[in-house]
C-alpha positions in Angstrom: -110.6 37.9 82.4 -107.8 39.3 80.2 -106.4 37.6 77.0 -103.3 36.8 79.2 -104.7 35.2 82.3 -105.6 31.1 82.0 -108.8 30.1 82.1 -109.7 28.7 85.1 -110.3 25.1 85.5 -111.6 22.3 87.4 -107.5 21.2 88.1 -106.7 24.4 89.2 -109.0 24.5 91.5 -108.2 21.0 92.7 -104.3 21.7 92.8 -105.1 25.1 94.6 -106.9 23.2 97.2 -104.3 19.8 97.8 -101.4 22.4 98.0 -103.6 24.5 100.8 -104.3 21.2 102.7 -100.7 20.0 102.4 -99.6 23.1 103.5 -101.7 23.3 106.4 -101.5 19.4 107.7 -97.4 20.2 107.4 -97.3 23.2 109.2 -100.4 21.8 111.4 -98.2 18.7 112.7 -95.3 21.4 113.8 -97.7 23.6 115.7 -99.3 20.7 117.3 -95.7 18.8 118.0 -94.2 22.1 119.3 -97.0 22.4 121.4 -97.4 18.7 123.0 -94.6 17.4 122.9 -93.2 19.7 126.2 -96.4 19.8 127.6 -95.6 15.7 128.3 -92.6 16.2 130.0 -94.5 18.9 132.4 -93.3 21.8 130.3 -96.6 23.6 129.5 -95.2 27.3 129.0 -92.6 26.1 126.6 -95.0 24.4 124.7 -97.4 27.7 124.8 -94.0 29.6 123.5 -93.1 27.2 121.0 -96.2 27.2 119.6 -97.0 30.5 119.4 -93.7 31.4 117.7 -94.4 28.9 115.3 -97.7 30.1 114.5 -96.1 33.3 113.6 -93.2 31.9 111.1 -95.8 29.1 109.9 -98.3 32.6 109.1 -95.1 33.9 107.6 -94.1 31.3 105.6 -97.9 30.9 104.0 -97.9 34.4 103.3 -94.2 34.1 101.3 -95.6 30.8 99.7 -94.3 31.0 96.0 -94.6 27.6 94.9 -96.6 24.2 95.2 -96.6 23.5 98.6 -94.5 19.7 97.7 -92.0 21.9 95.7 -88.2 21.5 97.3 -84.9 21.8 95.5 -83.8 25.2 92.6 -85.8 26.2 90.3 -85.0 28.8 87.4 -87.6 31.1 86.3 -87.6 33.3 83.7 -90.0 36.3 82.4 -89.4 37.4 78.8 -91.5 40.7 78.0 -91.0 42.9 74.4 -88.9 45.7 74.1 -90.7 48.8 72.8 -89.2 51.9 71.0 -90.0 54.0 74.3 -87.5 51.5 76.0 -84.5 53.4 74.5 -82.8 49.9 75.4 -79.5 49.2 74.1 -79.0 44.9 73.1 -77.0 43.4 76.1 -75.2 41.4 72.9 -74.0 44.1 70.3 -74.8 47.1 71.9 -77.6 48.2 69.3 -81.1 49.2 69.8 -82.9 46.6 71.5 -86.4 48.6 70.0 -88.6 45.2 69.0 -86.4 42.9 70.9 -86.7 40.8 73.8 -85.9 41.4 77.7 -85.3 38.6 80.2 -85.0 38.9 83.7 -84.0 35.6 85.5 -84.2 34.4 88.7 -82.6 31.1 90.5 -84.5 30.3 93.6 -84.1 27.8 96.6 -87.7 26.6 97.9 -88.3 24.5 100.2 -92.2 23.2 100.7 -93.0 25.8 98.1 -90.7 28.9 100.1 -88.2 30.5 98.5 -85.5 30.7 101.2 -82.9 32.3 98.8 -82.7 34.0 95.5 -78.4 33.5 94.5 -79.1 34.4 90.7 -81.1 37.1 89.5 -80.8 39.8 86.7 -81.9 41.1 83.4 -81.0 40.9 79.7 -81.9 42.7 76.5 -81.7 41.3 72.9 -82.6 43.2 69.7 -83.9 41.6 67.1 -81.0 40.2 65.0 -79.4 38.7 68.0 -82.8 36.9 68.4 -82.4 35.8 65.4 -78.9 34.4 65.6 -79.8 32.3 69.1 -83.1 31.0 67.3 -81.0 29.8 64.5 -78.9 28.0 66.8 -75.5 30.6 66.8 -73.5 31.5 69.0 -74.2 34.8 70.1 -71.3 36.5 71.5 -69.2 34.8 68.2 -72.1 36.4 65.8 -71.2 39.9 67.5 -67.3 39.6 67.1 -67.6 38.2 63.2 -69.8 41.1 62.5 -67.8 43.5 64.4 -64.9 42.0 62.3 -66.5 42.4 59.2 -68.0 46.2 60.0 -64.1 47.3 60.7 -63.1 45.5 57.3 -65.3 47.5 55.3 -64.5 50.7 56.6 -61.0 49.9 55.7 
């Protein structure tokens, strides 16, 4: 186990296993509905159709599984990583070195029963370390940048 990995835990475990169930009874009921269902109204071959297409997205859909199995609705995600000196990033914000900053790369996703069905929002953003410090202090950012943009072009005059 790396220093950045969780420790495992007796919840985990637990919450690994109710999402695998959940998933399975919820994609179990459609195969077995797909499958019956036509079968009662004397149409056996759809029902072997049906079901075996179904098998195939529900196979799919586990394999594409991002989220808890009871997650539906948007969710926003994001990953925030250092900047190093080998980056040679420049800050989204001013324009200076990013070198010690931070980078962010977003995501919005759609899930349904713990799918993501669409990603509408995604990208990535680099801060150096003063404008850090601005947005921890509670500034705003992009009026930080034009005061001291304001104040560079005063002094040179």
């Amino acid at each position: 186990m790396t220093g950045s990995e969780r420790p495992r835990s007796l919840d985990q475990r637990v919450r690994r296993l109710a999402d695998t169930l959940g998933f399975t009874l919820l994609w179990g009921w459609l195969l077995v509905s797909v499958l019956f269902v036509p079968a009662w109204f004397g149409y056996w071959w759809l029902g072997v159709g049906l079901f075996l297409g179904t098998l195939v997205l529900c196979w799919q859909a586990a394999e594409a599984s991002t989220h808890p199995v009871s997650t539906i609705g948007r969710r926003k995600e994001v990953t925030r990583t250092r900047v190093t000196a080998d980056d040679e990033e420049l800050c989204d914000e001013c324009g200076t070195d990013a070198a010690g900053g931070e980078r962010r790369r977003y995501a919005t996703r759609h899930v349904l029963f713990g799918t993501t069905v669409a990603v509408p929002e995604w990208g990535e953003n680099v801060y150096c370390q003063d404008c850090l410090e601005r947005e921890s202090k509670g500034l705003d950012l992009q009026s930080s940048v034009d005061d001291d943009a304001r104040s560079r072009s005063l002094e040179v005059n």
